[in-house]
C-alpha positions in Angstrom: -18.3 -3.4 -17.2 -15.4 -5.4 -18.3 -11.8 -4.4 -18.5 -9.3 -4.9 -21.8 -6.5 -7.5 -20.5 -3.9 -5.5 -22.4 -4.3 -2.1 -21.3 -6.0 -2.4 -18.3 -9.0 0.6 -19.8 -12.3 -0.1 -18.7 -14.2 -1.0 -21.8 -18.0 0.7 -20.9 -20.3 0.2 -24.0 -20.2 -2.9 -26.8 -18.7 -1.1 -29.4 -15.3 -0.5 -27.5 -14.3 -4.3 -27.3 -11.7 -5.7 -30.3 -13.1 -8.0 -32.7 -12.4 -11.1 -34.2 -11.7 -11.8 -38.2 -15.3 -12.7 -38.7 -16.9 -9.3 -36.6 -17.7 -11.3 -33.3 -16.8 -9.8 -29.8 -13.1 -10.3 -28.5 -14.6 -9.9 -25.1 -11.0 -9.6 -23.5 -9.6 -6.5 -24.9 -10.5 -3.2 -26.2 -10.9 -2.3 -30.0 -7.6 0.4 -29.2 -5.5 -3.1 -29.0 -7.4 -5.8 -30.4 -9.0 -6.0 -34.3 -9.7 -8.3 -36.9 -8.5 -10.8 -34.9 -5.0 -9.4 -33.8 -3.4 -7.1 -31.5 -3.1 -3.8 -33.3 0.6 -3.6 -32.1 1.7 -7.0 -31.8 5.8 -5.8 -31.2 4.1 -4.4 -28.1 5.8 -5.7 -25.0 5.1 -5.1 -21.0 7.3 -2.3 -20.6 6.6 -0.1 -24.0 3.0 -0.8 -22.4 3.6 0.5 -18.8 5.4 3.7 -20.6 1.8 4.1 -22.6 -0.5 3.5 -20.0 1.8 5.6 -17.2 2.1 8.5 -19.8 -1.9 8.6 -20.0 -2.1 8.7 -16.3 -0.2 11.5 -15.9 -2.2 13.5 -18.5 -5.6 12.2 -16.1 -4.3 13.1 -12.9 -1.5 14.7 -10.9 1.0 12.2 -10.3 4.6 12.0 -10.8 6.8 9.8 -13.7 7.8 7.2 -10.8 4.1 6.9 -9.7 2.3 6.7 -12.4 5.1 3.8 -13.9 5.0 2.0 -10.6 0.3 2.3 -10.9 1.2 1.1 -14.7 3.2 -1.5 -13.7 1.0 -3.3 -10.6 -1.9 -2.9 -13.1 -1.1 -4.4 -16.2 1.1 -7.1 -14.3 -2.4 -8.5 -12.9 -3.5 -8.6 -17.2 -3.9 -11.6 -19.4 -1.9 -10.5 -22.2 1.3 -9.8 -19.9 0.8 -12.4 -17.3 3.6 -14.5 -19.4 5.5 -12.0 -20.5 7.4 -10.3 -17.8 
């Protein structure tokens, strides 16, 4: 199992990682951000991502605004995409 280094979703079966221009693998992030060989939403940046990623943990579990921002924020802070960014 491999992770997508933008959102931080586990990426479980072949068909859920991004792809390249030419069809083959982006084996660092999931077809929800990565296709044709760009991110989907490249005006993405680390904190419109936390806000995302926070607002689908809370829908998954029981956790507050501040917790699931601060889970959202130690997560995708250890991700490729954002290691540069913030």
């Amino acid at each position: 199992m491999a992770s997508c280094q933008s959102c931080g979703i586990t990426i479980m079966s072949k068909d859920e990682f991004g792809k390249e221009k030419n069809g083959a693998l982006k084996l660092d992030y999931c077809r929800y951000c990565y296709d044709k060989g760009a991110f989907i939403e490249p005006e993405m940046t680390f904190e419109l991502m936390v806000e995302k990623v926070a607002s689908a943990m809370k829908t998954n579990k029981n956790v507050s605004d501040e917790a699931a921002r601060e889970s959202a924020t130690r997560l995708l802070g250890g991700l490729k995409r954002w290691q540069a960014r913030h």
